[in-house]
KETOR-573312 format. One line per field, with one value per residue (C-alpha): x, y, z; residue in one letter; residue number from 1. Coordinates in nm, 2 decimals, decimal comma. Layout:
! KETOR-573312
x <- X / ...
y <- Y / ...
z <- Z / ...
aa <- A / ...
i <- NUM / ...
***
This chain:
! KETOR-573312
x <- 7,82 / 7,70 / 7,85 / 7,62 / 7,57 / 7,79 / 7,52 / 7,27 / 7,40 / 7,33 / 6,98 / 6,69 / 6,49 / 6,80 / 6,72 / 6,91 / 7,16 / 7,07 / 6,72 / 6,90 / 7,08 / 6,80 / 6,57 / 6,87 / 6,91 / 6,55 / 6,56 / 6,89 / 6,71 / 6,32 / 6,17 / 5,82 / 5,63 / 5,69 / 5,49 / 5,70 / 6,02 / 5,83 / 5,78 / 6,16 / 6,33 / 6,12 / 6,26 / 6,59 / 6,57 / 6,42 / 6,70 / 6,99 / 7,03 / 7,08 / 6,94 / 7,33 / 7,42 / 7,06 / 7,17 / 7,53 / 7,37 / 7,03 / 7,04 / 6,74 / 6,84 / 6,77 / 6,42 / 6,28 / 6,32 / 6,15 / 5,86 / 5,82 / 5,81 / 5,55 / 5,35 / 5,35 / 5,25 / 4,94 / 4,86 / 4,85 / 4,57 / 4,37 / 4,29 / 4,21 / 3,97 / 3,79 / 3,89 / 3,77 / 3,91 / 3,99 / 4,19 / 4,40 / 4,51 / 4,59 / 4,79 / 4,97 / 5,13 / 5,20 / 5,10 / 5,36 / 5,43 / 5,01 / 5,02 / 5,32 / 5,09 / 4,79 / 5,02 / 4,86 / 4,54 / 4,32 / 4,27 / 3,94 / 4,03 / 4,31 / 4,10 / 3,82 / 4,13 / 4,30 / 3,95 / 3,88 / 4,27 / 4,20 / 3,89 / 4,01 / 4,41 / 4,58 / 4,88 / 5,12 / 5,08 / 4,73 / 4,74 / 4,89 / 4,62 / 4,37 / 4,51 / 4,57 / 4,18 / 4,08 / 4,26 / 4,12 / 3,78 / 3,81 / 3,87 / 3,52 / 3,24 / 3,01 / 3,03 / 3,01 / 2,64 / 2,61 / 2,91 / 2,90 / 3,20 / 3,29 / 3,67 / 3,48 / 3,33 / 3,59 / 3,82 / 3,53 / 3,50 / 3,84 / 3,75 / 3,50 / 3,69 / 3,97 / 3,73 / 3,56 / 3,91 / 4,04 / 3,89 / 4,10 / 3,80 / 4,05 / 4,15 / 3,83 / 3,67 / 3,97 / 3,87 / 3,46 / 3,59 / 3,81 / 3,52 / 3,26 / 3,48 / 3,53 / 3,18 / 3,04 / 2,68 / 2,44 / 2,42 / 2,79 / 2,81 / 2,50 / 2,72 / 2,97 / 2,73 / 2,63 / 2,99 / 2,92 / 2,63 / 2,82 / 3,12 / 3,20 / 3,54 / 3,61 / 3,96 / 4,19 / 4,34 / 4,70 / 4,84 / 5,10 / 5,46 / 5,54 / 5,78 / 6,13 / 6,43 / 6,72 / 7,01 / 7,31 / 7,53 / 7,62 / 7,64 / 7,30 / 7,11 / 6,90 / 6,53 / 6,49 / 6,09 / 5,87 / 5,82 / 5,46 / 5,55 / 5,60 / 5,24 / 5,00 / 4,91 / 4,57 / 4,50 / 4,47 / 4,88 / 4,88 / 4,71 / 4,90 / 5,19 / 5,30 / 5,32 / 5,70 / 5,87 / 6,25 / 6,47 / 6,74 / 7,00 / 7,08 / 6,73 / 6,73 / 6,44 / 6,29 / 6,03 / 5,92 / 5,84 / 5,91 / 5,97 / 6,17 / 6,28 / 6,51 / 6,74 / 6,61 / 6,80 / 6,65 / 6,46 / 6,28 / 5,98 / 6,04 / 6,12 / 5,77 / 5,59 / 5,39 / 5,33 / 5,59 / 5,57 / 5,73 / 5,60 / 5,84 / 5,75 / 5,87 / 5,81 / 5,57 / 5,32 / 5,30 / 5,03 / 5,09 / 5,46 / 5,65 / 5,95 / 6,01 / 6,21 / 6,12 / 6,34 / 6,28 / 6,14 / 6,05 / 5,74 / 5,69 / 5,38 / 5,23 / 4,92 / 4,84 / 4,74 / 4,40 / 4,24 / 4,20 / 4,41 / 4,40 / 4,80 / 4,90 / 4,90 / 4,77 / 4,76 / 4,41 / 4,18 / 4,12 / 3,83 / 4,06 / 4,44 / 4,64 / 4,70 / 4,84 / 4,63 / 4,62 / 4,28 / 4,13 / 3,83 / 3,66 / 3,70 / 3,43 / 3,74 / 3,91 / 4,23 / 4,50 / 4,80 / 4,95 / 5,28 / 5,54 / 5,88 / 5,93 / 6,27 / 6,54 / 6,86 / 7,11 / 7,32 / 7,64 / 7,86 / 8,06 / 7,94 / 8,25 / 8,50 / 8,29 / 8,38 / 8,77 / 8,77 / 9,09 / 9,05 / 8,78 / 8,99 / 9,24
y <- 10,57 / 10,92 / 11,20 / 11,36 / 11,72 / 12,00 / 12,20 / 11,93 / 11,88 / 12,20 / 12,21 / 12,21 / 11,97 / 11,74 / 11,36 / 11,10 / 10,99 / 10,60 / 10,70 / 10,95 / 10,65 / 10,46 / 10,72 / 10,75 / 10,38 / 10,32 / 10,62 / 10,47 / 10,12 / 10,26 / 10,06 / 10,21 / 10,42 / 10,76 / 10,92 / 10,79 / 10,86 / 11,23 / 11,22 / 11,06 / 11,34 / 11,60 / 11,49 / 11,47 / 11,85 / 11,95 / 11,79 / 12,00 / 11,74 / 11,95 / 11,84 / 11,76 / 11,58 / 11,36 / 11,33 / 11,18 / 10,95 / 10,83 / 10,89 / 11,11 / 11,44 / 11,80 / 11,84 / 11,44 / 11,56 / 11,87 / 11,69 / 11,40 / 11,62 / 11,89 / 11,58 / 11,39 / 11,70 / 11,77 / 11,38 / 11,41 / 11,69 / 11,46 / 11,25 / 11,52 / 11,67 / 11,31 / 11,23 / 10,91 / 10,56 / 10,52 / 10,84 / 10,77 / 10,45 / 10,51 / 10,84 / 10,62 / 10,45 / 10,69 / 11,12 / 11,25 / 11,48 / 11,51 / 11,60 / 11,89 / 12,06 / 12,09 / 12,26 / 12,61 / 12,51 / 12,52 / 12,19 / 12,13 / 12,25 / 11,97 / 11,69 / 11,80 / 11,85 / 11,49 / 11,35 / 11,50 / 11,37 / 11,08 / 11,03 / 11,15 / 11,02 / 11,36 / 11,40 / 11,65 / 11,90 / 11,88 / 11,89 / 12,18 / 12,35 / 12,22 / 12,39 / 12,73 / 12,70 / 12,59 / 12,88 / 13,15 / 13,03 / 13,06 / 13,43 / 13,47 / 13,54 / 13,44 / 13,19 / 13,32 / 13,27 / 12,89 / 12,76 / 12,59 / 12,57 / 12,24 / 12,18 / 12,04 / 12,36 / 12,57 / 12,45 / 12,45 / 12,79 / 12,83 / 12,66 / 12,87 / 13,18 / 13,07 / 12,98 / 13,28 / 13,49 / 13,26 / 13,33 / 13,05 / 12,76 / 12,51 / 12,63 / 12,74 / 12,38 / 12,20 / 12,47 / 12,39 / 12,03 / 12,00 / 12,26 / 11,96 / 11,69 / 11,86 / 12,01 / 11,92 / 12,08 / 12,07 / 12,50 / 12,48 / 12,25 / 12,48 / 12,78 / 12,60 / 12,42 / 12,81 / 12,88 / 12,62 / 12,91 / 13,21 / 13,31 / 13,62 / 13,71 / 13,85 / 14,03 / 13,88 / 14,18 / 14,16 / 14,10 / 14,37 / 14,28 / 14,20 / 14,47 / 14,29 / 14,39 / 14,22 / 14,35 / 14,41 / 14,65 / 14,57 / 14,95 / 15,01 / 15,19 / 14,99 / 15,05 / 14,83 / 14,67 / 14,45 / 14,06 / 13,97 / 13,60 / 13,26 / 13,18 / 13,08 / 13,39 / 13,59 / 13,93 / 13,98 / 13,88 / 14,20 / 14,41 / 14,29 / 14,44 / 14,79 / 15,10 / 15,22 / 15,50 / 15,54 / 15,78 / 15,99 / 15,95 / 15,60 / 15,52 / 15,32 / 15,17 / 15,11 / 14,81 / 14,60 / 14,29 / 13,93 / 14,06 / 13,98 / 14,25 / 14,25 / 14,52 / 14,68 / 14,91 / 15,26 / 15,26 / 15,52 / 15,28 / 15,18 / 15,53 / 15,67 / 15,37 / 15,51 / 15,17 / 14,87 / 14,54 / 14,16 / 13,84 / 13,59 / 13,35 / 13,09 / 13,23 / 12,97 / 13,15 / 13,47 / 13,51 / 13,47 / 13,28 / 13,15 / 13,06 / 12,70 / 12,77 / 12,82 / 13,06 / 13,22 / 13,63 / 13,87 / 14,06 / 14,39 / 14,58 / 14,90 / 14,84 / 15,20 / 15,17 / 14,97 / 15,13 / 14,92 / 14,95 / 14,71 / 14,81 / 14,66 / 14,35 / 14,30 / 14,13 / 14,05 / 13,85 / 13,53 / 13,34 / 13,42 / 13,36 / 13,60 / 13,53 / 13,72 / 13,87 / 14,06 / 14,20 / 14,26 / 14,44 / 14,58 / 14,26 / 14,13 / 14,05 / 14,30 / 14,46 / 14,43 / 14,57 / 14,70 / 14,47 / 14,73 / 14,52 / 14,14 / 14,09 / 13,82 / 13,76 / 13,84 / 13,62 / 13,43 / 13,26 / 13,10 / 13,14 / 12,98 / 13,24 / 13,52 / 13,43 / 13,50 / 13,87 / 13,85 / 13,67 / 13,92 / 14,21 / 14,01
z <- 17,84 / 17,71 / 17,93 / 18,17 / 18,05 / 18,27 / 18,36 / 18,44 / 18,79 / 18,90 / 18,73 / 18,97 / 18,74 / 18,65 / 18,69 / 18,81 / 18,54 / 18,58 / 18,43 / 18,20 / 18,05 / 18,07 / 17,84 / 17,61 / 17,55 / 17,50 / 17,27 / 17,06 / 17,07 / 16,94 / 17,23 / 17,28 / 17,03 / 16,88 / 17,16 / 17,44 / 17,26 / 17,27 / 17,58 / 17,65 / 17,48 / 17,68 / 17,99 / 17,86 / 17,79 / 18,08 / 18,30 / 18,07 / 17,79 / 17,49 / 17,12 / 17,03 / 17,32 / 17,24 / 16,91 / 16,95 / 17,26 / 17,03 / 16,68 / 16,70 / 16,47 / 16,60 / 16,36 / 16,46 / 16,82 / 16,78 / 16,59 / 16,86 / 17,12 / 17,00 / 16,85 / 17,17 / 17,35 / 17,09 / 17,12 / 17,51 / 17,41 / 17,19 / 17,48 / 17,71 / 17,52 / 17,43 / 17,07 / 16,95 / 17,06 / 16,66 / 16,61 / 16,97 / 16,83 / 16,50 / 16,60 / 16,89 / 16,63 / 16,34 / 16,25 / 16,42 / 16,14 / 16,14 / 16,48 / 16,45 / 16,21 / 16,47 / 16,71 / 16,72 / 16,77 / 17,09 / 17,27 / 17,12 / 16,78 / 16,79 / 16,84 / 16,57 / 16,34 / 16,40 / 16,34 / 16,01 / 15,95 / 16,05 / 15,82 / 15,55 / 15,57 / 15,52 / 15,49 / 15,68 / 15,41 / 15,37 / 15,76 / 15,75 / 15,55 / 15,74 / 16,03 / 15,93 / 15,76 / 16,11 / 16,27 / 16,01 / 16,06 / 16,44 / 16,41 / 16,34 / 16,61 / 16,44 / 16,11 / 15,76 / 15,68 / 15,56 / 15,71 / 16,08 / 16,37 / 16,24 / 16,12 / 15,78 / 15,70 / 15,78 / 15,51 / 15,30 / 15,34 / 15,28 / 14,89 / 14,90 / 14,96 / 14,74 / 14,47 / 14,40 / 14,47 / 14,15 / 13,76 / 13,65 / 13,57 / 13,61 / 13,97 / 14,07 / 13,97 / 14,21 / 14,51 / 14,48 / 14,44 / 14,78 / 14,94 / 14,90 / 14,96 / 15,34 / 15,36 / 15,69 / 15,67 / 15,38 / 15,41 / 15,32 / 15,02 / 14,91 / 14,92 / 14,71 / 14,47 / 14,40 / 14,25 / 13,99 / 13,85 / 13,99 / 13,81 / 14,04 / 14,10 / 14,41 / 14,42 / 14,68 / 14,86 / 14,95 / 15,30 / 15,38 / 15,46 / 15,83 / 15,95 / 16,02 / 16,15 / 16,19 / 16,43 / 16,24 / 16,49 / 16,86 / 16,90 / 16,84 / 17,14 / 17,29 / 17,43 / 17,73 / 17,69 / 17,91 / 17,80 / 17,87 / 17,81 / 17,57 / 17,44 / 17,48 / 17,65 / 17,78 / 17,70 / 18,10 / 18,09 / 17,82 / 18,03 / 18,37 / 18,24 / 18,40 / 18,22 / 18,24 / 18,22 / 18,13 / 18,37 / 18,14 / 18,03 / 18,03 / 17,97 / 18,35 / 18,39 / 18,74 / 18,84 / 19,11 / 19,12 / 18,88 / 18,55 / 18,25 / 18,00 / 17,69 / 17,50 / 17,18 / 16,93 / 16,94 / 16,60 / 16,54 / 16,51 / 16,87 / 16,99 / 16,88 / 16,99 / 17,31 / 17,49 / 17,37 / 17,50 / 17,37 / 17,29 / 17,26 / 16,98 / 16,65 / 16,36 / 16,26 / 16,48 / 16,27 / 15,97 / 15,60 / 15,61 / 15,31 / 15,51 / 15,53 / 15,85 / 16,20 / 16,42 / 16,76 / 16,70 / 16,92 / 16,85 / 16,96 / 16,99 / 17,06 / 17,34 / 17,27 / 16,88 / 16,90 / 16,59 / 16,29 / 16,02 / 15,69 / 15,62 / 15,99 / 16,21 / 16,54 / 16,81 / 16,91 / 17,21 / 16,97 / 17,18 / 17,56 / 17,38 / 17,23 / 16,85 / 16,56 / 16,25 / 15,96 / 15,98 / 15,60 / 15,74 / 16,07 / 16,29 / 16,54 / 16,84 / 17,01 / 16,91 / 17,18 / 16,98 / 16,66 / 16,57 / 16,51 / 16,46 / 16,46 / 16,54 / 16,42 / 16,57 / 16,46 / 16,26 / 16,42 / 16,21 / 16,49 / 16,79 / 16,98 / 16,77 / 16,92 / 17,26 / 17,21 / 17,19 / 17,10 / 16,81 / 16,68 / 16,69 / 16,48
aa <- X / X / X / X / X / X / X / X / X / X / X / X / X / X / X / X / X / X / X / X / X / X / X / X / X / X / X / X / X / X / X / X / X / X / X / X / X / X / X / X / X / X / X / X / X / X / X / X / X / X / X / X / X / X / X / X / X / X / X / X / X / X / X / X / X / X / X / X / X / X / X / X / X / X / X / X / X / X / X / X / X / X / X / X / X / X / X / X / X / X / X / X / X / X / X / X / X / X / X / X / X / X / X / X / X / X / X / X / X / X / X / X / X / X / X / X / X / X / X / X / X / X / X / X / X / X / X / X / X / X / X / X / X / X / X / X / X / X / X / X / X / X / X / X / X / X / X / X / X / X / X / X / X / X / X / X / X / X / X / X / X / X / X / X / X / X / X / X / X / X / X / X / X / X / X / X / X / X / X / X / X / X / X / X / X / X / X / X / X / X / X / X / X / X / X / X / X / X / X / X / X / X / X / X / X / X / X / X / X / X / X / X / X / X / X / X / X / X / X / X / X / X / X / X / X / X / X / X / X / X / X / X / X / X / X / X / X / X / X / X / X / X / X / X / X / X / X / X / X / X / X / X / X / X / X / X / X / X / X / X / X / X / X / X / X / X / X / X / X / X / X / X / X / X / X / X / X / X / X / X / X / X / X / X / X / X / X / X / X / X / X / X / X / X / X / X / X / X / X / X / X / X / X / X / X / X / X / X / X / X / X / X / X / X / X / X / X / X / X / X / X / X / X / X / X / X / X / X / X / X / X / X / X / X / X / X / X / X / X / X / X / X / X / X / X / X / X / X / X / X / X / X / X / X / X / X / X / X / X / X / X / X
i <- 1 / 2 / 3 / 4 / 5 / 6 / 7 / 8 / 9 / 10 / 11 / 12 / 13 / 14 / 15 / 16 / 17 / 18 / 19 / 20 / 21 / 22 / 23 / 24 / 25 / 26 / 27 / 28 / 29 / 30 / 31 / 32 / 33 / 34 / 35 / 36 / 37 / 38 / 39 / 40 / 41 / 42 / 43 / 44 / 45 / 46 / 47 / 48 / 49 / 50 / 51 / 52 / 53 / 54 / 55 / 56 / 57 / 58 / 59 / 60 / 61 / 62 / 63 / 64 / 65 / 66 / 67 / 68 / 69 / 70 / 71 / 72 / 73 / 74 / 75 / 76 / 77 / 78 / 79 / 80 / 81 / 82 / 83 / 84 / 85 / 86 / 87 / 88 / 89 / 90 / 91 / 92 / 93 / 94 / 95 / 96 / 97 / 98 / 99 / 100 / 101 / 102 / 103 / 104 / 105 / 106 / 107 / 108 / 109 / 110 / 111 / 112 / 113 / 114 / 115 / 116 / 117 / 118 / 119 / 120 / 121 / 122 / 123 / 124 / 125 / 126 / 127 / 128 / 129 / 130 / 131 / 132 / 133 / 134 / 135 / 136 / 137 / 138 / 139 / 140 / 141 / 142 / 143 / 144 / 145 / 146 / 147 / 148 / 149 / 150 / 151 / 152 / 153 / 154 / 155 / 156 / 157 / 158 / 159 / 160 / 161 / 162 / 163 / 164 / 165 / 166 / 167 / 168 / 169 / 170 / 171 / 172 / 173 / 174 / 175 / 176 / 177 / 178 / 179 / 180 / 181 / 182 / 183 / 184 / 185 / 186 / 187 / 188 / 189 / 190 / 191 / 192 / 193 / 194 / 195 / 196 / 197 / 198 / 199 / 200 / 201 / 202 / 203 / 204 / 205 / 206 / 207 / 208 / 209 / 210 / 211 / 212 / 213 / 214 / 215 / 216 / 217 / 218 / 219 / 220 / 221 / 222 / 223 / 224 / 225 / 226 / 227 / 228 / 229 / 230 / 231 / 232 / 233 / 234 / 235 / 236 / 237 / 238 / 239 / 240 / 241 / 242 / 243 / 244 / 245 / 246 / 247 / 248 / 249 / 250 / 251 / 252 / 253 / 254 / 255 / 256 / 257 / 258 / 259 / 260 / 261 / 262 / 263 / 264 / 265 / 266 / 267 / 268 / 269 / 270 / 271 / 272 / 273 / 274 / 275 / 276 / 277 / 278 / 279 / 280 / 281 / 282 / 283 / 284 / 285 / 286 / 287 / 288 / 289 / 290 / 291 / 292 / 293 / 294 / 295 / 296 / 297 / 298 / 299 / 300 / 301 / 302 / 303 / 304 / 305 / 306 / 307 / 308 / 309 / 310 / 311 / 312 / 313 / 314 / 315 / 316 / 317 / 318 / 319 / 320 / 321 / 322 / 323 / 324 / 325 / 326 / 327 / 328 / 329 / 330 / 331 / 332 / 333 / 334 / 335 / 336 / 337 / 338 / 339 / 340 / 341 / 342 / 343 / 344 / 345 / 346 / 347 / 348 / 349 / 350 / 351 / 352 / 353 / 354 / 355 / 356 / 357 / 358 / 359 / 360 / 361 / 362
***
């Protein structure tokens, strides 16, 4: 029998361990389908089972967990917002790596995306791009003239966009191609048929680099800064948090109140930053990544610097959520925020040795 975990008992969500072992022998035996193994492992986690322990006790490794459980969560979505009967089915069955992709969409933007999956049989990669072309497109007020709020057009746009940034004829003809392949209206594959005559290139400007820091010293100063939260989050969360001021000369900082905050080195970009606050976040949910790998950051913004700037990224009121942009020209949504630092943490490479100080000073 797997070991109950030593914390769980004194967790206020723990469950009973007979429908612990339960969950963990359904999981070890596949009984169900991959939604209810999501849903399993979920449960498991919220009553102090951690991703090891699950491991050891089911087979299911540290990344399949992760995937089961945000798919599950995006599939219980798809059915509140009234997806088809066909795309339910076939996504009760298989997709969960589909349905991981969709994660950082809206409700409704989930369920238009797993359709156009669905008919077309994507697979995760191409799911992936889908996504982010979903999640570009919605940063617009109003669409690009020809193209309408439908997943289809929005990655054609993206062809579109890609095409004419490409002079390669080779590369351009694939983007026009895969633009009227996902085309939804007959304004959009017009647009696109036009790049078959129009051999414009339009320059692609480049995103700038995210500022990120990594700590490196334990005897850096710290800045002590408000969380606003985990997203999803409002920009009325943003606002709701106080504007503080730090008492010299240990920087205490007094507040009333529920509120979480967290130690930052004093960087200079944090020192001259007039009104810093933290979103919690993966990195999966920042703009223009080439990073395979996912990792907790915090990102920390100025609320005072609201003024457009092509060089920066902000954070911005993206249709009543708070997203994350680079903004390549005057944007139509409000600015919230310029992102100052995005933080990593730092590097451990045994966690259990760092817990004897004894053996560090050796």
């Amino acid at each position: 029998m797997t070991d109950q975990p030593p914390n769980a008992q004194n967790l206020e969500n723990a469950m009973d361990e007979e429908i612990a072992q339960d969950l963990l022998q359904k999981l070890r035996q596949k009984q169900g389908n991959w939604v209810e193994w999501g849903v399993a492992i979920a449960k498991l986690q919220k009553a102090g089972y951690n991703p090891q322990t699950i491991f050891e006790a089911t087979g299911f490794e540290q990344v399949q967990q992760n995937q089961v459980v945000v798919g599950a969560q995006v599939y219980s979505s798809l059915e509140k917002a009234g997806a088809s009967q066909a795309v339910i089915s076939h996504y009760a069955t298989r997709g969960s790596d589909v349905l991981y992709e969709l994660r950082l969409l809206t409700q409704e933007e989930r369920a238009a995306a797993a359709e156009l999956t669905f008919n077309h049989r994507l697979d995760l990669d191409e799911a992936r791009e889908v996504a982010k072309a979903i999640k570009d497109f919605s940063r617009f007020r109003t669409p690009p003239e020809g193209f309408e709020n439908h997943p289809g057009d929005a990655v054609a746009y993206q062809c579109w966009k890609l095409a004419r940034q490409n002079s390669d004829l080779q590369a351009r003809s694939r983007q026009i191609a895969k633009g009227l392949k996902f085309a939804h209206s007959q304004t959009a594959r017009t647009q696109i048929e036009r790049l078959l005559t129009d051999f414009t290139v339009v320059p692609k400007r480049p995103a700038p680099i995210l500022p990120f820091y990594r700590l490196e010293s334990e005897e850096e100063l710290p800045r002590i800064v408000p969380v606003v939260g985990e997203l999803p989050l409002t920009p009325q969360d943003l606002q709701a948090v106080p504007f503080i001021k730090e008492v010299e000369p240990f920087r205490m900082v007094k507040f009333a109140g529920e509120q979480a905050w967290v130690p930052l080195p004093g960087w200079q970009v944090l020192l001259s930053a007039e009104d810093p606050l933290v979103i919690l976040c993966n990195s999966d949910s920042l703009p223009n990544q080439t990073r395979n790998i996912s990792e907790p950051v915090l990102v920390v913004l100025d609320r005072a610097q609201r003024e457009w700037d092509a060089n920066s990224y902000f954070v911005v009121d993206n249709s009543g959520q708070v997203d994350f942009q680079w903004l390549e020209t005057v944007p139509e949504i409000p600015i919230l925020g310029r992102i100052i630092l995005v933080l990593r943490a730092k590097k451990i490479l045994d966690e259990e040795l760092t817990k004897d100080s004894w053996q560090i000073d050796e």
